[in-house]
DODREN-454649 format. One record per residue (C-alpha): residue in one letter; x, y, z. Coordinates in Angstrom, 3 decimals. Layout:
% residues N
<atom r="a" x="X" y="Y" z="Z"/>
...
//
This chain:
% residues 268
<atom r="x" x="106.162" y="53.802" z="145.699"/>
<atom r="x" x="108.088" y="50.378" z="145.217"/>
<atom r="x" x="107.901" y="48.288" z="148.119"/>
<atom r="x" x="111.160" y="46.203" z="148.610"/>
<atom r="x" x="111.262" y="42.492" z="149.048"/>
<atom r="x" x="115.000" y="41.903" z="149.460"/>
<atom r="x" x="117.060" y="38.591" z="150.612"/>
<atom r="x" x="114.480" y="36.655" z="148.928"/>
<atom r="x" x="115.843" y="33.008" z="147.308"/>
<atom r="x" x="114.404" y="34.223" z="144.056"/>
<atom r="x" x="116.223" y="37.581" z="144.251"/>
<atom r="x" x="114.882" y="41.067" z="144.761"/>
<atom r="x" x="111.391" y="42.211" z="144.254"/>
<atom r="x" x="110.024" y="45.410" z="143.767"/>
<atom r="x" x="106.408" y="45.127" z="144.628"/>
<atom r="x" x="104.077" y="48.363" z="143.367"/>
<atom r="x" x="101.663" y="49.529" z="145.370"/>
<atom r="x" x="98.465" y="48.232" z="143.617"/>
<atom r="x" x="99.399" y="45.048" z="143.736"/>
<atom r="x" x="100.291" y="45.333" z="147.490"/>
<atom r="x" x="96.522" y="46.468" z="148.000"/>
<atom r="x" x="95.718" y="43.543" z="145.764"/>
<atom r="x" x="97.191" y="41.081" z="148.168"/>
<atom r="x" x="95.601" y="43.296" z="151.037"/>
<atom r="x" x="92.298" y="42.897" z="149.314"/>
<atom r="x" x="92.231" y="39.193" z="149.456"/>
<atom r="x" x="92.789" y="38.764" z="153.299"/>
<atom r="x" x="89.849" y="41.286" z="153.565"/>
<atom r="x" x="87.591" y="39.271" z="151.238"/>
<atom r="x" x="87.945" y="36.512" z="153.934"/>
<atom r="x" x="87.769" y="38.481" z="156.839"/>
<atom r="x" x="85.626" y="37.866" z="159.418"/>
<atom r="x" x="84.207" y="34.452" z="161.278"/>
<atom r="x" x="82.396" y="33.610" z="164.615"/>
<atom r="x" x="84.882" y="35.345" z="166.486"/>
<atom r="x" x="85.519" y="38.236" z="164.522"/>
<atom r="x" x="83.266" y="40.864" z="162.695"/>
<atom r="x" x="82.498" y="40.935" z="158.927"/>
<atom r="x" x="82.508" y="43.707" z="156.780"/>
<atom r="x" x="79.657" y="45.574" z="155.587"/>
<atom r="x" x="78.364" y="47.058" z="153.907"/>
<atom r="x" x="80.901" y="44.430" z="151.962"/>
<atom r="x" x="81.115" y="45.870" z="148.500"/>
<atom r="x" x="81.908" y="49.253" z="149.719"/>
<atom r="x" x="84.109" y="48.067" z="152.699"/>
<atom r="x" x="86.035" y="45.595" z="149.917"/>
<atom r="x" x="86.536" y="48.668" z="147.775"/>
<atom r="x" x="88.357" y="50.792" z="150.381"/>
<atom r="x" x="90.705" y="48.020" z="151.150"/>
<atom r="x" x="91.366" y="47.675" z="147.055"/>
<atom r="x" x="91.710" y="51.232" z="146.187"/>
<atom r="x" x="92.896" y="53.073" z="149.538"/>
<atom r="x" x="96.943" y="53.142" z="147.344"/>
<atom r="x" x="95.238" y="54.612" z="144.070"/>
<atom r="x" x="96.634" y="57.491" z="144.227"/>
<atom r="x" x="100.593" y="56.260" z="143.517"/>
<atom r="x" x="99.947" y="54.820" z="140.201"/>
<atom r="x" x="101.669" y="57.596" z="138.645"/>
<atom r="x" x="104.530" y="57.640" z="140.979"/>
<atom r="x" x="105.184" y="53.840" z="140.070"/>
<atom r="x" x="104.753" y="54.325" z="136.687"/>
<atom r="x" x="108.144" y="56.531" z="136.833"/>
<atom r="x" x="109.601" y="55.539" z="140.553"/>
<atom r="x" x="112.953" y="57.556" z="141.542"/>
<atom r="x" x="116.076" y="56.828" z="143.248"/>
<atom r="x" x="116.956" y="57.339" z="147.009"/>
<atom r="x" x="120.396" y="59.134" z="148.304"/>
<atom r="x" x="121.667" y="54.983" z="148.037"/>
<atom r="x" x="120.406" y="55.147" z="144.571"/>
<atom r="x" x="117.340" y="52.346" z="145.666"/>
<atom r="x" x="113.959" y="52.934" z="144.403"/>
<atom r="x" x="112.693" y="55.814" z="146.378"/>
<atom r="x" x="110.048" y="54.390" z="149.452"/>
<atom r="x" x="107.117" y="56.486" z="150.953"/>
<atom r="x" x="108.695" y="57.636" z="154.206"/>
<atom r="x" x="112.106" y="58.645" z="152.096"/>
<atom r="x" x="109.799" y="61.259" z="149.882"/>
<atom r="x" x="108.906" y="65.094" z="151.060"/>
<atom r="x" x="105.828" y="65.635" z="152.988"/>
<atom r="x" x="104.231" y="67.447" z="150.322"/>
<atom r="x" x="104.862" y="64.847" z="147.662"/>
<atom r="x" x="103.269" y="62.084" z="149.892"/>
<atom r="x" x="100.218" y="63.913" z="151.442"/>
<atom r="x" x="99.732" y="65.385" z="147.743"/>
<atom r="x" x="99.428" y="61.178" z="146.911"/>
<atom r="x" x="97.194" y="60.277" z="149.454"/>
<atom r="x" x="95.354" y="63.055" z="148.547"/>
<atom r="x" x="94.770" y="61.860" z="145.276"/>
<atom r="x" x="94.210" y="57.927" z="146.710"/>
<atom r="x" x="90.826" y="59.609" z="148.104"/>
<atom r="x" x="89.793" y="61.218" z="145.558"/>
<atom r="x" x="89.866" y="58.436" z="143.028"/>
<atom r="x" x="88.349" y="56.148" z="145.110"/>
<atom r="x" x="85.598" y="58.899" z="145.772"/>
<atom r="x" x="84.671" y="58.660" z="142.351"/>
<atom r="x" x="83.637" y="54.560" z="142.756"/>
<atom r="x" x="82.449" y="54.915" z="146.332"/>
<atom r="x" x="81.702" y="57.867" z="148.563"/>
<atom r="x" x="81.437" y="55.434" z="151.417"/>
<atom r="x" x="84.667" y="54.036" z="150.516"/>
<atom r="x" x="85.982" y="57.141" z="150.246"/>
<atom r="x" x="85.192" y="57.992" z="153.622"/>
<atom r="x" x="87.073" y="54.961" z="155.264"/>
<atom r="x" x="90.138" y="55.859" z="153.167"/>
<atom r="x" x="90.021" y="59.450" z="154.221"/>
<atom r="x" x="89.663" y="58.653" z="157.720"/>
<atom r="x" x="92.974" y="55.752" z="157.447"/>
<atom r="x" x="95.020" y="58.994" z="155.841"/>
<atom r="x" x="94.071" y="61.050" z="158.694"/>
<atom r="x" x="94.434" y="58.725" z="161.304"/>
<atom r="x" x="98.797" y="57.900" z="159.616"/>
<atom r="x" x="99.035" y="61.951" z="159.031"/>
<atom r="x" x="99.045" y="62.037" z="162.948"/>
<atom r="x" x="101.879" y="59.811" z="163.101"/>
<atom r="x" x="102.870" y="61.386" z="160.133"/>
<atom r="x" x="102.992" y="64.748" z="162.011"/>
<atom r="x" x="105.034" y="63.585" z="164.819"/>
<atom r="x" x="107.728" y="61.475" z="163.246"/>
<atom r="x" x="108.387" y="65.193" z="161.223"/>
<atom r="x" x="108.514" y="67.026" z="164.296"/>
<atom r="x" x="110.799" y="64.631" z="165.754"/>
<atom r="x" x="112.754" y="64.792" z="162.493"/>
<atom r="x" x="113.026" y="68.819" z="162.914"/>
<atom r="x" x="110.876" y="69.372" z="160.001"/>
<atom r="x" x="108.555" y="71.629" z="160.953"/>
<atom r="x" x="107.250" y="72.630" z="157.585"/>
<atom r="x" x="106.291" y="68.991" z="156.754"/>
<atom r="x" x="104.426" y="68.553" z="159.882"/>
<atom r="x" x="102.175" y="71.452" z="159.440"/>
<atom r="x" x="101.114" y="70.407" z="155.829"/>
<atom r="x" x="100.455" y="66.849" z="157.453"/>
<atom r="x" x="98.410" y="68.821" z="160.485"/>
<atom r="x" x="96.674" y="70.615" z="157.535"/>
<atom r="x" x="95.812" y="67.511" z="155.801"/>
<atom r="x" x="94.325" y="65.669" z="158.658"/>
<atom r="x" x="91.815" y="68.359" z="158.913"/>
<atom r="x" x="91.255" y="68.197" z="155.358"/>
<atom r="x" x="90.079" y="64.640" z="155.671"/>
<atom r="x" x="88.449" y="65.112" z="158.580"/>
<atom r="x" x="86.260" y="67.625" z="156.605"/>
<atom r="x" x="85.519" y="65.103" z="153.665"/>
<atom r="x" x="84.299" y="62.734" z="156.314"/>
<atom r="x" x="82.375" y="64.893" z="157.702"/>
<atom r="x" x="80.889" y="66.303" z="154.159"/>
<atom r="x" x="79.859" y="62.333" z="152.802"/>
<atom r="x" x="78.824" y="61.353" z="156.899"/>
<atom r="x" x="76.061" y="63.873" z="156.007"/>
<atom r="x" x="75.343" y="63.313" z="152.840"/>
<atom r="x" x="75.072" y="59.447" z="153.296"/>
<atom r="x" x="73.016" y="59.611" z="156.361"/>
<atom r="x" x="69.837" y="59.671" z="154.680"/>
<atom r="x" x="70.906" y="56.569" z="153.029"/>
<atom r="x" x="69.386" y="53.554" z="155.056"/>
<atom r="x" x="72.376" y="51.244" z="154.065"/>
<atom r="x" x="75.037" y="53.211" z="155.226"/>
<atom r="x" x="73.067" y="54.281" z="158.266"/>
<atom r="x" x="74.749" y="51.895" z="161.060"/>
<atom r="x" x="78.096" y="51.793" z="159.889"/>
<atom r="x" x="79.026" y="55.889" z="159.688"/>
<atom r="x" x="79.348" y="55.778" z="163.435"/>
<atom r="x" x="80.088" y="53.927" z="166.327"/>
<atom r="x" x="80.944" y="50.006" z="166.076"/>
<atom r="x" x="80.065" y="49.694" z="162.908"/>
<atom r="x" x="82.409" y="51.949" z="161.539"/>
<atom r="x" x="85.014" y="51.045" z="163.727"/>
<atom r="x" x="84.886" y="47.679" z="162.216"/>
<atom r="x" x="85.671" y="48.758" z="159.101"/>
<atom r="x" x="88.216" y="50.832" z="159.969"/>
<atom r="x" x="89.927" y="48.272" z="161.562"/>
<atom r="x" x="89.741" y="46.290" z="159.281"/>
<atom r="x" x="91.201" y="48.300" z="156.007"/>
<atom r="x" x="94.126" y="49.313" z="158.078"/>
<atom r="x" x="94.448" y="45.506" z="159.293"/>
<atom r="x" x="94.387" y="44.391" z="155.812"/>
<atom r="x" x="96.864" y="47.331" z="154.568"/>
<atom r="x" x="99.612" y="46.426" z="157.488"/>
<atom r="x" x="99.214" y="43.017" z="156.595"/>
<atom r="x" x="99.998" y="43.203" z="153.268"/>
<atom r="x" x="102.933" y="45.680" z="154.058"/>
<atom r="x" x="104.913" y="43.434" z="156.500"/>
<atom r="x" x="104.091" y="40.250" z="154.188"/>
<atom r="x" x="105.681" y="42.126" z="150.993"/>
<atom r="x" x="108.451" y="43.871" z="152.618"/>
<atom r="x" x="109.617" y="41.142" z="154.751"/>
<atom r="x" x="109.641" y="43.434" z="158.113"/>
<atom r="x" x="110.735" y="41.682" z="161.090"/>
<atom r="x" x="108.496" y="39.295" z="162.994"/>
<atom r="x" x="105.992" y="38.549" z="164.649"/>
<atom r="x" x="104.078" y="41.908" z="164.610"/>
<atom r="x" x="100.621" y="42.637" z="165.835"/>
<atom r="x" x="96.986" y="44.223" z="164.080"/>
<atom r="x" x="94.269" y="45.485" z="165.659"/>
<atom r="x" x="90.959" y="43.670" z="164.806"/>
<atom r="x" x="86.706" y="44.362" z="166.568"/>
<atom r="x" x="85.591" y="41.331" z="167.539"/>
<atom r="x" x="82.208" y="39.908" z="167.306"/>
<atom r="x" x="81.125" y="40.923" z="170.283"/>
<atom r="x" x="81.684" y="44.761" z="169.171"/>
<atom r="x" x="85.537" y="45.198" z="171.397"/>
<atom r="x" x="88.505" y="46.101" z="169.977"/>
<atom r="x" x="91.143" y="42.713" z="169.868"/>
<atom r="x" x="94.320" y="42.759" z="168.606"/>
<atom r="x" x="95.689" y="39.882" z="166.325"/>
<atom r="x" x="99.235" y="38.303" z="166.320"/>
<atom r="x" x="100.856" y="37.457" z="163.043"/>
<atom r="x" x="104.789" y="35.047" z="163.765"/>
<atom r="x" x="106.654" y="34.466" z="160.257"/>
<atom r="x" x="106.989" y="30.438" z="159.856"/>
<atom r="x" x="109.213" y="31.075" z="157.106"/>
<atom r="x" x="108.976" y="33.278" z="154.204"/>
<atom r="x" x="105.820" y="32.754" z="153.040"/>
<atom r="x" x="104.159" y="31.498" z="155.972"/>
<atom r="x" x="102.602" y="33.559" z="158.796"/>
<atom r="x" x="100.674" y="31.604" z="162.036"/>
<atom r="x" x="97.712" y="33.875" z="162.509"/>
<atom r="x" x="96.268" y="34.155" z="166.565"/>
<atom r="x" x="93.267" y="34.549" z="167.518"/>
<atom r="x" x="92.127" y="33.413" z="163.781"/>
<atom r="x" x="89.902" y="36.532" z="162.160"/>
<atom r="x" x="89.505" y="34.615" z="158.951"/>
<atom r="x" x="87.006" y="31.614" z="156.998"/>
<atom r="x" x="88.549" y="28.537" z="157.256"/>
<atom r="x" x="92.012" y="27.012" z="158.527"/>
<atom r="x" x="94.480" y="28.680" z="156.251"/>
<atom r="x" x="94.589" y="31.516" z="153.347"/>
<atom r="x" x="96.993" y="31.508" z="150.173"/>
<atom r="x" x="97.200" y="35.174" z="148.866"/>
<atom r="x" x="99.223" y="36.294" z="146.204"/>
<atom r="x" x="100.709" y="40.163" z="144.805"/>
<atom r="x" x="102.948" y="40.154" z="141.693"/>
<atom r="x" x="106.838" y="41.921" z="141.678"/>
<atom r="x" x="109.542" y="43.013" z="139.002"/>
<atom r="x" x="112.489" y="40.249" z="140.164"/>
<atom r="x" x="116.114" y="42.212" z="140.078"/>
<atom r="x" x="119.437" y="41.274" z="139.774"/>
<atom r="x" x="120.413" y="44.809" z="141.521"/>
<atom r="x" x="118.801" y="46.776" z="144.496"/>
<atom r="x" x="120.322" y="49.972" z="143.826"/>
<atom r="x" x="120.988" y="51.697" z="140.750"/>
<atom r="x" x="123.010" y="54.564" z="138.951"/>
<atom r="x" x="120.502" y="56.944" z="137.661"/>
<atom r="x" x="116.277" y="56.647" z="137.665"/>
<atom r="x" x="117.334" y="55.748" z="134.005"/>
<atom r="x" x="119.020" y="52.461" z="134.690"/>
<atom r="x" x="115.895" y="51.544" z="137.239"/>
<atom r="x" x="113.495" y="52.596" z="134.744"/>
<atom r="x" x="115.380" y="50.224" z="131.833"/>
<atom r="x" x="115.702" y="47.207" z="134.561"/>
<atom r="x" x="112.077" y="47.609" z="134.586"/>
<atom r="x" x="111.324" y="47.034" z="131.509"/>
<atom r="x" x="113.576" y="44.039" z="131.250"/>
<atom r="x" x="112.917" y="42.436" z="134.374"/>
<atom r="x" x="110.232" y="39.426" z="134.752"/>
<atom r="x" x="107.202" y="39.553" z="136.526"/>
<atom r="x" x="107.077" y="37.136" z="139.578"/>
<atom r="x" x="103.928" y="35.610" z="141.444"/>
<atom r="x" x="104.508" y="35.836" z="145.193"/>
<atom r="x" x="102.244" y="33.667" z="147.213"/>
<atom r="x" x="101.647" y="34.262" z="150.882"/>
<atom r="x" x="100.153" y="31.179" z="153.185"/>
<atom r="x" x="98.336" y="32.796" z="156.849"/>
<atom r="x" x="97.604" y="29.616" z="158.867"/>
<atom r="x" x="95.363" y="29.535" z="162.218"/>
<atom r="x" x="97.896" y="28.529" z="164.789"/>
<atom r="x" x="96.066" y="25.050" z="165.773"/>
<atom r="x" x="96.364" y="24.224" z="161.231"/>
<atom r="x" x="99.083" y="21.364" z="160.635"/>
<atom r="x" x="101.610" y="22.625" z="158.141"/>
//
């Protein structure tokens, strides 16, 4: 999955989906401050945010064409196809992390919900009981490594409760982020953050420009953060045939987009 970064200055960006979890990555390595909880364990917490898109390398290796013949976009694809993804996004990062693993599992299942009603809105009925079938799924993995990393005195505090919630907040924080900054969604939008003090607080993100997001209440080290994620620049959004995509691909250069999130007292 190609996310799009259209009505850019420097043209139209196609954005894969490891490099949006790279630019996700980086606002979680500077997560967390007075105010707002760090994670941890770190490593582990770091690797969910990294990996949790694993799973569509493949797909963006060989990306299709919508019915407007764009480059085809999660929510355009058949349940199956997309479940069968995130699927695989777990089970990779399983294989580095079973803690990580967990928190990834548990973000699936928590968007296969919303998953399931936007298809039975939709009329598809068929869709929404394979996403109803894989939120149990996931449920059961978390259940299975829960258990089996419950003996384990450094994942002890953070499988349940606050300490988990953290971290779940946080990797689907960082994730949104990342989204709205790459595809240029509207603005301002909101996350939802756990405080240090243990409650739930939700964050406010207003576009500057571009580039440049005011941040409120700050959940971050320091003033201001410069992040980065790479894109293939186009002269075209939509194309002919997956053939035509697949040969602008190859041609097209490889931009650096950077990304500034300033605390809303920071000059500039």
């Amino acid at each position: 999955m190609f996310i799009h970064r259209e009505g850019d200055p420097g043209g139209t960006y196609l954005i894969p989906q490891a490099s949006h979890a790279w630019l996700a990555w980086q606002v979680a390595q500077h997560w967390g401050n007075r105010s707002f909880a760090r994670p941890a364990p770190r490593a582990e917490t770091l690797a969910s945010v990294l990996l949790h898109d694993c799973g569509w390398a493949d797909f963006d290796a060989a990306p299709s064409l919508d019915d407007q013949g764009r480059p085809r976009v999660f929510n355009q694809m058949p349940a199956e196809q997309h479940l069968e993804i995130w699927r695989l996004s777990v089970a990779r990062c399983a294989q580095h992390s079973r803690y990580a693993a967990l928190l990834v599992a548990a973000h699936f299942g928590a968007m296969a919900e919303r998953k399931t009603a936007d298809l039975l809105e939709h009329g598809d009925t068929a869709g929404a009981r394979l996403a109803q079938s894989f939120g149990a799924e996931m449920e059961r993995l978390e259940e299975s490594w829960r258990e089996g990393l419950g003996v384990d005195a450094r994942y002890q505090p953070f499988l349940e409760g606050p300490g988990r919630e953290a971290n779940a907040l946080l990797l689907d924080a960082c994730d949104r982020i990342s989204v709205f900054l790459c595809a240029s969604f509207p603005s301002p939008f909101e996350v939802g953050a756990q405080n240090a003090s243990g409650e739930a607080e939700t964050i406010h993100l207003e576009a500057v420009d571009a580039t440049t997001w005011r941040v409120h209440p700050w959940p971050l080290e320091g003033d201001r953060l410069r992040i980065q994620c790479e894109g293939r620049r186009l002269a075209t959004a939509a194309f002919s045939s997956s053939a035509e995509l697949e040969a602008a691909l190859v041609r097209a250069p490889v931009a650096r987009l950077v990304f500034t999130l300033l605390r809303s007292s920071a000059v500039g």
